[in-house]
C-alpha beads as a LAMMPS data file, in Angstrom:
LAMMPS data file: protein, C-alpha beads

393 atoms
392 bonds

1 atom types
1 bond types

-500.0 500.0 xlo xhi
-500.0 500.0 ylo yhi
-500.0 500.0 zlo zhi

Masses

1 110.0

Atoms # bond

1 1 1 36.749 282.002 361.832
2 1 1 33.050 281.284 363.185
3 1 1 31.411 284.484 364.862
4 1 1 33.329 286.941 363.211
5 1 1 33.859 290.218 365.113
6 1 1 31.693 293.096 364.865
7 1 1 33.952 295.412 365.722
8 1 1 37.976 294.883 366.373
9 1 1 41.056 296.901 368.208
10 1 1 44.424 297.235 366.924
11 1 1 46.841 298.138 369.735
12 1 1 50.507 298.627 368.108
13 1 1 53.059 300.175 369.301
14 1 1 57.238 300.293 368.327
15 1 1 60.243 301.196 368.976
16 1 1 64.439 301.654 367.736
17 1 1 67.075 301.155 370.661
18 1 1 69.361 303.892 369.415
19 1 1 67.038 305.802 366.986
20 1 1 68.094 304.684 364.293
21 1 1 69.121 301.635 365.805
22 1 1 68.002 298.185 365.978
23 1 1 63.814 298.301 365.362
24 1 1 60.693 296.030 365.947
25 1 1 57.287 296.506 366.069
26 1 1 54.553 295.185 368.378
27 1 1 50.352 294.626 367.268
28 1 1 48.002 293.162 369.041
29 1 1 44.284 292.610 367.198
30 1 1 41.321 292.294 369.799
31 1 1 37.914 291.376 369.512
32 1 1 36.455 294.592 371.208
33 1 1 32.862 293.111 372.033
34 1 1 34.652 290.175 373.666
35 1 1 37.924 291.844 374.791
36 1 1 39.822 288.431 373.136
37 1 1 42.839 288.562 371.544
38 1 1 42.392 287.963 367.915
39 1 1 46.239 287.613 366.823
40 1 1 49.157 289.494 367.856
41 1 1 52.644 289.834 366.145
42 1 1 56.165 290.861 367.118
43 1 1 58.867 291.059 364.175
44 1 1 62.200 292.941 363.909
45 1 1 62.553 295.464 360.669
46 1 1 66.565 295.815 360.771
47 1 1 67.801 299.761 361.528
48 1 1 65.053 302.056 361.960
49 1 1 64.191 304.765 364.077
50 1 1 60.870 304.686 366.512
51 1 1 58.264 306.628 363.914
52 1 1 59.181 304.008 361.333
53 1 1 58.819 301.101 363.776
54 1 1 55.433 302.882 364.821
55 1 1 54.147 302.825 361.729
56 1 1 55.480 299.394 360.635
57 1 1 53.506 298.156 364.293
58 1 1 50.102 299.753 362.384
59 1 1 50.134 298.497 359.229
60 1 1 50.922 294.910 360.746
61 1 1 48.021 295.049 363.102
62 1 1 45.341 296.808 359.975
63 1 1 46.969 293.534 357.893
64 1 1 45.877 291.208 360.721
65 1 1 42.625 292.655 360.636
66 1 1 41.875 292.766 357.024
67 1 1 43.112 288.573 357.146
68 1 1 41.094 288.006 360.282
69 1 1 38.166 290.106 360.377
70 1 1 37.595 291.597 356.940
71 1 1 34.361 293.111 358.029
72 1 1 34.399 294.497 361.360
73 1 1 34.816 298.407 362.515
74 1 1 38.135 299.392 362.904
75 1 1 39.856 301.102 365.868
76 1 1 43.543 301.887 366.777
77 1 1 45.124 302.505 369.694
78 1 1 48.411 303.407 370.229
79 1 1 50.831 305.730 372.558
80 1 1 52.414 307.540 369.103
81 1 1 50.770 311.111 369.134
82 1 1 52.352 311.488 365.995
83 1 1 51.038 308.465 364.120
84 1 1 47.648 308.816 365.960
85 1 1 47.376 312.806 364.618
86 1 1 49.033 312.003 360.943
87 1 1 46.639 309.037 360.608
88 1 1 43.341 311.400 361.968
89 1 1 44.658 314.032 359.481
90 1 1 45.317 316.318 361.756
91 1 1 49.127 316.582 361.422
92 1 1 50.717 316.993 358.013
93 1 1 52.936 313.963 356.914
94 1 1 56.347 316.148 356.521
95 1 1 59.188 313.966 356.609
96 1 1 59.576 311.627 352.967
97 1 1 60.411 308.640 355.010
98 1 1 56.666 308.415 356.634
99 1 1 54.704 309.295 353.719
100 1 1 54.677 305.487 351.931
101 1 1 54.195 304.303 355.199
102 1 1 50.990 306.867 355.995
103 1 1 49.684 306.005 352.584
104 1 1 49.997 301.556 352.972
105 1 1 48.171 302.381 356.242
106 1 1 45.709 304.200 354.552
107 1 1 44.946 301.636 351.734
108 1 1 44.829 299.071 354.427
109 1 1 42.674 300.393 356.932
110 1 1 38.608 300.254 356.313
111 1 1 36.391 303.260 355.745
112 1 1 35.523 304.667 358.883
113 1 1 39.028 303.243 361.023
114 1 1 39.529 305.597 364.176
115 1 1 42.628 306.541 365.740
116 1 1 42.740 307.308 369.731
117 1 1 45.814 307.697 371.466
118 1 1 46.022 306.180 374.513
119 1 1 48.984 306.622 377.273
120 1 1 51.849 304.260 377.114
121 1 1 51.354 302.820 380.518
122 1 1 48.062 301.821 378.516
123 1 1 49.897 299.944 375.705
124 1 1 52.043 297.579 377.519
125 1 1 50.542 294.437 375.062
126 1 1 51.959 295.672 372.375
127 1 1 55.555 297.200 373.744
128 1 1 56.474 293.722 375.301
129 1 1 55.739 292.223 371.462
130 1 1 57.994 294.622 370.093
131 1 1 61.070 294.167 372.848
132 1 1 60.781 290.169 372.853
133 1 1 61.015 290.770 369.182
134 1 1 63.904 293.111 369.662
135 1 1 65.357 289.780 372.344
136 1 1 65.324 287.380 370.200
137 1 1 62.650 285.855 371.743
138 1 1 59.491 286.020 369.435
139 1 1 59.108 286.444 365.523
140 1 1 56.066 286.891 363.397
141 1 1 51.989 286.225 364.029
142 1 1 50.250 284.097 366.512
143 1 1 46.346 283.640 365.976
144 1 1 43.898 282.454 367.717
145 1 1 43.252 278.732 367.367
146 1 1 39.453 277.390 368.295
147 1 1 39.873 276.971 371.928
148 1 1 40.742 280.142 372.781
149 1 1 44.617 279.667 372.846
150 1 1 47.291 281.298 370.744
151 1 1 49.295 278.864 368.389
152 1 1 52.592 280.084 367.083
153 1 1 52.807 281.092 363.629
154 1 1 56.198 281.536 361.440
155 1 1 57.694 284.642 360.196
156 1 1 56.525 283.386 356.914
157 1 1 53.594 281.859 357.794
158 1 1 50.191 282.615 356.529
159 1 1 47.366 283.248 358.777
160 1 1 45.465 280.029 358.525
161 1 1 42.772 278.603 359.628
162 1 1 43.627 275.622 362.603
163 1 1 42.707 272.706 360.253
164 1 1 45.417 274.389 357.690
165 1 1 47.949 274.926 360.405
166 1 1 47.328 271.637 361.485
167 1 1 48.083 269.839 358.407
168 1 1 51.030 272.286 358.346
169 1 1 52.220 270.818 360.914
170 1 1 51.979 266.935 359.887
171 1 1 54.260 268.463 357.090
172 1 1 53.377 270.868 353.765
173 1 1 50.906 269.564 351.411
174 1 1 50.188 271.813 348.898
175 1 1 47.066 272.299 347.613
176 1 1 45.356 274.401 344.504
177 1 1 44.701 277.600 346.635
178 1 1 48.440 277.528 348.895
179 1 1 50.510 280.090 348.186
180 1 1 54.364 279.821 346.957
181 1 1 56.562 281.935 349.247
182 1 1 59.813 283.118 348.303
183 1 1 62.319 284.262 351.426
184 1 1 64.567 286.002 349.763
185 1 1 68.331 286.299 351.236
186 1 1 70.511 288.988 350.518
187 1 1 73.972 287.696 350.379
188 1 1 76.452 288.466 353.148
189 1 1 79.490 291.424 352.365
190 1 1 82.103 290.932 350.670
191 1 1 85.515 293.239 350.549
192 1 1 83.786 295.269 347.561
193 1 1 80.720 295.815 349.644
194 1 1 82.789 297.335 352.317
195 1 1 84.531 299.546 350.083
196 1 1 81.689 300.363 348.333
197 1 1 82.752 298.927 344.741
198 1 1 80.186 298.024 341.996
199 1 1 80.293 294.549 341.673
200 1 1 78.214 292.495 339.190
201 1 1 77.026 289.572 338.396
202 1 1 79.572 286.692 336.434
203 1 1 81.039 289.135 334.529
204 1 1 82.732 291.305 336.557
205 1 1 85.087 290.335 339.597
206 1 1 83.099 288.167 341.267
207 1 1 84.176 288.554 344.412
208 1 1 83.276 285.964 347.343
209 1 1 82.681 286.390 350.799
210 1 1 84.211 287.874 353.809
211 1 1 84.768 286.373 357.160
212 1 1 82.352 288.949 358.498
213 1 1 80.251 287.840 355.304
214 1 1 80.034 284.059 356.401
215 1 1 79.273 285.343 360.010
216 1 1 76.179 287.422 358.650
217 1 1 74.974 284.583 356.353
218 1 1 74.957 282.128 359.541
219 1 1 73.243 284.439 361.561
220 1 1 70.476 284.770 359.172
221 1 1 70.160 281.062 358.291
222 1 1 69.832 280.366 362.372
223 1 1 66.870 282.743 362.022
224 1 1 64.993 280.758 359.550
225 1 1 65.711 277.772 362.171
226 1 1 62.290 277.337 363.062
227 1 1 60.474 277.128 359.085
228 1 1 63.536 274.883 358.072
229 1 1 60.840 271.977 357.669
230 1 1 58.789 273.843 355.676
231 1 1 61.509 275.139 353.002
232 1 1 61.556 272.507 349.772
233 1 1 64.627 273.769 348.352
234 1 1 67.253 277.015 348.574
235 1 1 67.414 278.859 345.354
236 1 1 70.864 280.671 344.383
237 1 1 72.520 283.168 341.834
238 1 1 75.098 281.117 340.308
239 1 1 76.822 284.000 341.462
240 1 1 80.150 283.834 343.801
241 1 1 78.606 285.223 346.678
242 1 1 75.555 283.943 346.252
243 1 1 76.663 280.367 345.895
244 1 1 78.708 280.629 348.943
245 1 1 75.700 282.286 351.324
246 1 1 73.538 279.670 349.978
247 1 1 75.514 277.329 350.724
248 1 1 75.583 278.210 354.417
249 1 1 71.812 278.338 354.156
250 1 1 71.452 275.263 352.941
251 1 1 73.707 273.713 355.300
252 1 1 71.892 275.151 358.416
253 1 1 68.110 274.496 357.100
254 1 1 69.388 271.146 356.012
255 1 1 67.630 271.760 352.189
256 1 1 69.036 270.705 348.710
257 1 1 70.655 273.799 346.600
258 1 1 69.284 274.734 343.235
259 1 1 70.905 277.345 341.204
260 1 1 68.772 279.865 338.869
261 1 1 70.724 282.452 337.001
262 1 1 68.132 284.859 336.456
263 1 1 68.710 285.836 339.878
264 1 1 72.400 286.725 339.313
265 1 1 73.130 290.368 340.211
266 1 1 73.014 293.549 337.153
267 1 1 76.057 292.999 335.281
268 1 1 78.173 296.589 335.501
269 1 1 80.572 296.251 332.524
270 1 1 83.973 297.662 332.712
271 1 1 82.451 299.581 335.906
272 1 1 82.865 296.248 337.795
273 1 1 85.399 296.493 340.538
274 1 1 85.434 300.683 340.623
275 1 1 84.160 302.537 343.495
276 1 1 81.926 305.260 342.609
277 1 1 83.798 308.030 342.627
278 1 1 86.509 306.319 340.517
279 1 1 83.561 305.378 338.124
280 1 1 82.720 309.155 337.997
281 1 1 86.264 310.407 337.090
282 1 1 86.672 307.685 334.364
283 1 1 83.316 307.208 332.718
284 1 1 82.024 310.574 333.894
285 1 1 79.305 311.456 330.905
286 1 1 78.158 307.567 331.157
287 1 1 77.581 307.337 334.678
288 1 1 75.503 310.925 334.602
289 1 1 73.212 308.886 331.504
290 1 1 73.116 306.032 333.635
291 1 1 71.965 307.308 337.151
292 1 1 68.000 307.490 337.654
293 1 1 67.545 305.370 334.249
294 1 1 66.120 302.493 333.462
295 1 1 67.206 301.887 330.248
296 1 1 70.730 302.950 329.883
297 1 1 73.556 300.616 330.458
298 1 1 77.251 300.555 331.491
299 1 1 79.501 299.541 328.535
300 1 1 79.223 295.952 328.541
301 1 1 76.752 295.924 331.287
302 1 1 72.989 295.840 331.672
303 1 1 70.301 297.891 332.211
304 1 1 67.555 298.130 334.421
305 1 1 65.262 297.337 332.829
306 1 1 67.239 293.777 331.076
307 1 1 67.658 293.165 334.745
308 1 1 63.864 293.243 335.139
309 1 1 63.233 291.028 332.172
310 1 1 65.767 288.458 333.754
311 1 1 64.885 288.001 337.421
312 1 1 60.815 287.736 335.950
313 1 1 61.933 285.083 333.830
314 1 1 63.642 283.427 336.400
315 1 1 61.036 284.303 338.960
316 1 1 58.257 282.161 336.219
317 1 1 60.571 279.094 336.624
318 1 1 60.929 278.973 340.169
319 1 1 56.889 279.298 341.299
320 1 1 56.193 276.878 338.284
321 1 1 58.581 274.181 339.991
322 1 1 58.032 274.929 343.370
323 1 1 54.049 275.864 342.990
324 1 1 52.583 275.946 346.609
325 1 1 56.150 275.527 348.976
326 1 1 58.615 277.927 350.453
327 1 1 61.725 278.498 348.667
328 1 1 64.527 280.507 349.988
329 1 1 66.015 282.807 347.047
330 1 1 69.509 283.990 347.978
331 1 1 70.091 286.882 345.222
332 1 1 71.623 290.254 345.539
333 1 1 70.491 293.684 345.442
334 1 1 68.535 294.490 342.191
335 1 1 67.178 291.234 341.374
336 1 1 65.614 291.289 344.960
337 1 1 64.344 294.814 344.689
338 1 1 63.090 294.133 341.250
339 1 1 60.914 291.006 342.897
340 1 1 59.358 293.311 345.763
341 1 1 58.717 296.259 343.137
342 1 1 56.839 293.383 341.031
343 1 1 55.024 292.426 344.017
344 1 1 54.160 295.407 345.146
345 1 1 52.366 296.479 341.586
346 1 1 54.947 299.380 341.549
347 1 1 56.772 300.694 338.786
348 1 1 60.744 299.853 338.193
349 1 1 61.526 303.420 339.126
350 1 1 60.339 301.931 342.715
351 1 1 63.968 300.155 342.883
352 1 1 65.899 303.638 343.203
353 1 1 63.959 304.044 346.605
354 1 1 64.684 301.060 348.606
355 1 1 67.098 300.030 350.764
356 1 1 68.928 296.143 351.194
357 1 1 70.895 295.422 354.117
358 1 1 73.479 292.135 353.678
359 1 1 71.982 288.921 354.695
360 1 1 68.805 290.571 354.797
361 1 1 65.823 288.579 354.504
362 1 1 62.366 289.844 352.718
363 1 1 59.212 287.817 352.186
364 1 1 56.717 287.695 349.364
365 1 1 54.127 284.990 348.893
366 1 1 52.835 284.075 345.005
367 1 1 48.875 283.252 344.731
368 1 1 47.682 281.024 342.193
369 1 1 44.986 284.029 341.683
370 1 1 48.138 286.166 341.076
371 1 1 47.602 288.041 344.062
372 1 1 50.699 288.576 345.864
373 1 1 51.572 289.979 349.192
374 1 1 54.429 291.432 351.016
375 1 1 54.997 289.628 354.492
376 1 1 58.792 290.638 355.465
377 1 1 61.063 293.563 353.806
378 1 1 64.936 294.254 354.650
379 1 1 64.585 291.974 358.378
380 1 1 67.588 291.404 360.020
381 1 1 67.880 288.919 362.808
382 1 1 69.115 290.433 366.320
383 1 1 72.621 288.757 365.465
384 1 1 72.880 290.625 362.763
385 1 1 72.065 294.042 364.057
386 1 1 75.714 294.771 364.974
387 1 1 76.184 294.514 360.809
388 1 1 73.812 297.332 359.974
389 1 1 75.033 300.934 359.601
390 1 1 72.843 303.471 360.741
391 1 1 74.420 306.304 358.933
392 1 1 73.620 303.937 355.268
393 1 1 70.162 304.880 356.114

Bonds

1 1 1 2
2 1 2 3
3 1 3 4
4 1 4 5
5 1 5 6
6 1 6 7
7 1 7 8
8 1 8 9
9 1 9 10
10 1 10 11
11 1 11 12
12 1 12 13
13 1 13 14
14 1 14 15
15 1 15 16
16 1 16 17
17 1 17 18
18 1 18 19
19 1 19 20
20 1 20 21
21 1 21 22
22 1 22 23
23 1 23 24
24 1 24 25
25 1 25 26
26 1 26 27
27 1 27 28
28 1 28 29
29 1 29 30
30 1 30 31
31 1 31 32
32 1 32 33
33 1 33 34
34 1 34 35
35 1 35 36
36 1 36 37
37 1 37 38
38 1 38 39
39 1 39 40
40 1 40 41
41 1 41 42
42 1 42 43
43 1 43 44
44 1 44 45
45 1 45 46
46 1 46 47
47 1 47 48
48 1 48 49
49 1 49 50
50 1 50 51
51 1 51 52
52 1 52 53
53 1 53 54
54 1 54 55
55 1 55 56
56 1 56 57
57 1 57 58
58 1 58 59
59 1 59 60
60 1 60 61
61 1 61 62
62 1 62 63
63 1 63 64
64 1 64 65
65 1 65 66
66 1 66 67
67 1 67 68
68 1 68 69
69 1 69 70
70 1 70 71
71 1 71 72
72 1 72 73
73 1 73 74
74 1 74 75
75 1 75 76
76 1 76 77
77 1 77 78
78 1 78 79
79 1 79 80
80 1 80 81
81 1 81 82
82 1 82 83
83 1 83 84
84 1 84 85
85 1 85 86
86 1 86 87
87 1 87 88
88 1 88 89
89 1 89 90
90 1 90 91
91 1 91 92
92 1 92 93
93 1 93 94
94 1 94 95
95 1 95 96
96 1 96 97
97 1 97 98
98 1 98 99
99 1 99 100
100 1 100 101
101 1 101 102
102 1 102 103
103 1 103 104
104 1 104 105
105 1 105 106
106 1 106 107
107 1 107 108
108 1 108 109
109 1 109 110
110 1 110 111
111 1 111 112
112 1 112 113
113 1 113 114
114 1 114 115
115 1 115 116
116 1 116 117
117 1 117 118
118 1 118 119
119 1 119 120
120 1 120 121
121 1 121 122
122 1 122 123
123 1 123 124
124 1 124 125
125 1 125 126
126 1 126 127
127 1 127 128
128 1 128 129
129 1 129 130
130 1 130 131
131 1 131 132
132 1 132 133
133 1 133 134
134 1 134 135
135 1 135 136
136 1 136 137
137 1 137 138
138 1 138 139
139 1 139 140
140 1 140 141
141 1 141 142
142 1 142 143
143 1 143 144
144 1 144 145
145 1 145 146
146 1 146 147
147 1 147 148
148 1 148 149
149 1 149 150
150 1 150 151
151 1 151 152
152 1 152 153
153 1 153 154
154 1 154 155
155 1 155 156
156 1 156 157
157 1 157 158
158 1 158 159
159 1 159 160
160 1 160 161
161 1 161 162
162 1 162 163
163 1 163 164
164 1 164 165
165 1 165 166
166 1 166 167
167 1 167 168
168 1 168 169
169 1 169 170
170 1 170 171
171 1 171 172
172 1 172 173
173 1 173 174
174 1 174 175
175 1 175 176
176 1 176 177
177 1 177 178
178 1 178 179
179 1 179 180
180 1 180 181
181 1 181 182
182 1 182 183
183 1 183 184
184 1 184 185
185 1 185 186
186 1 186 187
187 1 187 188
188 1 188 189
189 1 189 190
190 1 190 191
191 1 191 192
192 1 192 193
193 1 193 194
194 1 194 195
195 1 195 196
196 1 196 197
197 1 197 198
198 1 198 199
199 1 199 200
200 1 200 201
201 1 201 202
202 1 202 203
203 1 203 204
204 1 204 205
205 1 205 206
206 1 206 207
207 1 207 208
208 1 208 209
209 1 209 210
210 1 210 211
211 1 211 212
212 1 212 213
213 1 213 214
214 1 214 215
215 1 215 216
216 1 216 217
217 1 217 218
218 1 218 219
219 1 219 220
220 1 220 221
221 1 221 222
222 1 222 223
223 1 223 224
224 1 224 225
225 1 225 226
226 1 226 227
227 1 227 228
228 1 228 229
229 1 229 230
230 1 230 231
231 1 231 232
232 1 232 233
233 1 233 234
234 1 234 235
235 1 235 236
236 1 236 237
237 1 237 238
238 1 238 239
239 1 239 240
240 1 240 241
241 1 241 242
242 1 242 243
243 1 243 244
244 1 244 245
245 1 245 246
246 1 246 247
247 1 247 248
248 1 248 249
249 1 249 250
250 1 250 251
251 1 251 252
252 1 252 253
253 1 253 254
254 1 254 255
255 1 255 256
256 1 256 257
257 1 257 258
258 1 258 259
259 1 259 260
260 1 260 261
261 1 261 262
262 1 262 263
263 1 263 264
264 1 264 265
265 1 265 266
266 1 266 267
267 1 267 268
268 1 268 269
269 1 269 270
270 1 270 271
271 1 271 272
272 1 272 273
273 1 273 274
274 1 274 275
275 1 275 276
276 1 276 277
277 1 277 278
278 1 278 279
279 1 279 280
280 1 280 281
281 1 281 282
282 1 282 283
283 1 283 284
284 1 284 285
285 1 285 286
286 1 286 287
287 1 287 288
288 1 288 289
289 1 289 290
290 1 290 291
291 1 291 292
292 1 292 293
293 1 293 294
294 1 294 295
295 1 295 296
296 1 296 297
297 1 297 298
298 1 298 299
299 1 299 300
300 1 300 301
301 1 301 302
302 1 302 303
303 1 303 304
304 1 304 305
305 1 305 306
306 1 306 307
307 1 307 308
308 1 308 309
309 1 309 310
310 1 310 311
311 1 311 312
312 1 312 313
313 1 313 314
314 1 314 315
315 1 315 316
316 1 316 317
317 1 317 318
318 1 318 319
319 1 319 320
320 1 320 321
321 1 321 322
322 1 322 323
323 1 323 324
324 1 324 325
325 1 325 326
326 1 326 327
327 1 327 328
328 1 328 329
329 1 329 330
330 1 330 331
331 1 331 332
332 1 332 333
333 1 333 334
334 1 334 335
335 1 335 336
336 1 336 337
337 1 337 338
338 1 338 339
339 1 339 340
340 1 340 341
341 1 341 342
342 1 342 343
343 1 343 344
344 1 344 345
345 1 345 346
346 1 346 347
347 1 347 348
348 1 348 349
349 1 349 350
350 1 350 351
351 1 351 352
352 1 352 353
353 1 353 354
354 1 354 355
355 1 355 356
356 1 356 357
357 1 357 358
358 1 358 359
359 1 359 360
360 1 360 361
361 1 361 362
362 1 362 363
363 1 363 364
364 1 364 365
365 1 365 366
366 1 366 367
367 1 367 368
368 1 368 369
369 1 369 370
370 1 370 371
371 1 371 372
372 1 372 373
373 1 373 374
374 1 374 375
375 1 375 376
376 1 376 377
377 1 377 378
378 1 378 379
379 1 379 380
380 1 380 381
381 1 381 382
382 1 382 383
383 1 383 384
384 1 384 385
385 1 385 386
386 1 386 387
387 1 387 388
388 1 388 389
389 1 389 390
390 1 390 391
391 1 391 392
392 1 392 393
């Protein structure tokens, strides 16, 4: 971008109709010399309540800033008193849920990033970002192009410059620095998922999907409508479940299916079709081994940690075929977990603290550097909000 900002403002703002309920987030990055709008984004985040969506609406707009103006002054505005005061330091970070989030913004945000709370009548840019999000009506970044305007940008778009989007649009050409991004689908219930059953990978069961299943699948798929173009190929767990929601994926972004079982699901032995409880009164000194571990395993079953070794080697195959394009993974719960705690530089123990909806969709992009980055985690489309249950979280 030619005359790079001196200084820039983030205005974000979000919000949870229900609390938890369904959430977005709003940001809007300015140029604050000019008064311009840099880039602004709107995205849904699934269930959440408001401080999460707050929070969510800051670190999007301190991302937008580090991609778009890496060296400019950073200030913040937003209508959160508790976001503004955590972030100052002058509010202790009490509840476990906002302290990840508190610490992301932190790494993001520049030496010498101010917060100033401003009244909501004040911060109506960023609100309407969040509720047309929230509508259906917007999802993901729009930057700047070199007249002034603001061209749409994909959920699971990088921010490019105009030449790249521009050859973007002429169709995807990859090139030695594009990155490989993997949108990766969590498949849609099935009767063990509502009744809360362990079920494994080709092992077990191997259950397939529900009506309500399908339904969920769709629903995402018709929210990846607009990149459908840009996808080179739907990856799925050889998996039931997995086969089936990719299969409804591939249908609705019109892409050839490819099947890579190192994205099959943690094989749970003779757990495999048990609820928990029944687990607990039948394999009682087993199960109390097995929970928080990463190395013990379910008669018959894997561990964590084999998991790990798995998806990775299946991850290796799928950015060496694919270098450059957009995939769509549709996996299950661990291996996708296990991919955003490898992104994410965090340890496996990171898997025991997230949370996967069904037919959730998370985004990480691969950089030939081996940089990677986390664009999207546990999004569900409006449709799909009705399939979320607020007391899971």
């Amino acid at each position: 971008m030619s005359d790079a900002p001196r200084t820039v403002l983030i205005e974000a703002d979000g919000g949870s109709r229900g609390n938890p309920g369904p959430a977005a987030y709003g940001a809007v990055l300015k140029d604050a010399d000019a008064g311009t709008v840099l880039a602004e984004e709107g995205t849904t985040i699934g269930v959440a309540s408001n401080n999460v969506a707050e929070y969510r609406g800051l670190i999007a707009g301190l991302r937008l800033a580090r991609e778009l103006a890496p060296d400019a002054a950073v200030e913040v505005r937003m209508d959160s008193k508790l976001v503004v005061e955590q972030m100052s330091g002058n509010w202790k970070i009490k509840h476990p849920s906002m302290r990840p989030l508190a610490a992301e913004a932190t790494e993001l945000a520049p030496p010498g990033t101010t917060y100033t709370w401003i009244p909501r009548e004040q911060n109506g840019h960023a609100d309407r970002l969040a509720n047309e999000a929230l509508d259906g009506t917007r999802s993901g970044v729009s930057v700047r192009d070199g007249l002034g305007g603001l061209e749409e940008d994909s959920l699971i778009e990088e921010v490019e410059s105009p030449a790249a989007q521009e050859s973007a649009q002429r169709g995807w050409a990859a090139d030695a620095g594009a990155p490989t991004t993997l949108v990766l689908v969590r498949h849609g219930v099935t009767a063990h998922t509502v009744d809360k059953r362990f079920s494994g990978g080709l092992g077990g069961s191997n259950p397939g999907l529900s009506d309500e299943g399908r339904d969920q699948v769709r629903a995402a798929a018709r929210w990846l409508g607009p990149v459908a173009e840009r996808v080179s190929a739907v990856v799925a767990s050889p998996v039931r479940r997995t086969a089936e929601s990719a299969a409804i994926v591939a249908e609705v972004l019109d892409a050839a299916v490819e099947e890579e079982p190192g994205f099959a699901e943690m094989e749970f032995g003779h757990w495999d079709g048990l609820t928990f409880a029944e687990v607990a009164a039948q394999h009682g000194d087993e199960l109390g081994e097995w929970l928080g571990s990463l190395d013990v395993a379910p008669a018959g079953g894997e561990s964590f940690r084999a998991v790990q070794e798995r998806v990775l080697g299946g991850l290796e195959r799928v950015l060496a075929a694919h270098a450059g394009r957009t995939v769509v993974v549709v996996s299950h719960v661990t291996p996708i977990k296990t991919l955003v705690a490898h992104a994410m530089a965090a340890p496996l123990e990171a898997v025991f603290r997230m949370e996967l909806s069904p037919a959730s969709v998370s985004v990480v992009s691969y950089y030939p550097d081996g940089k990677t980055s986390l664009r999207l985690y546990n999004a569900l489309p409006p449709e799909n909000a009705a399939f979320a249950d607020p007391t899971h979280w």
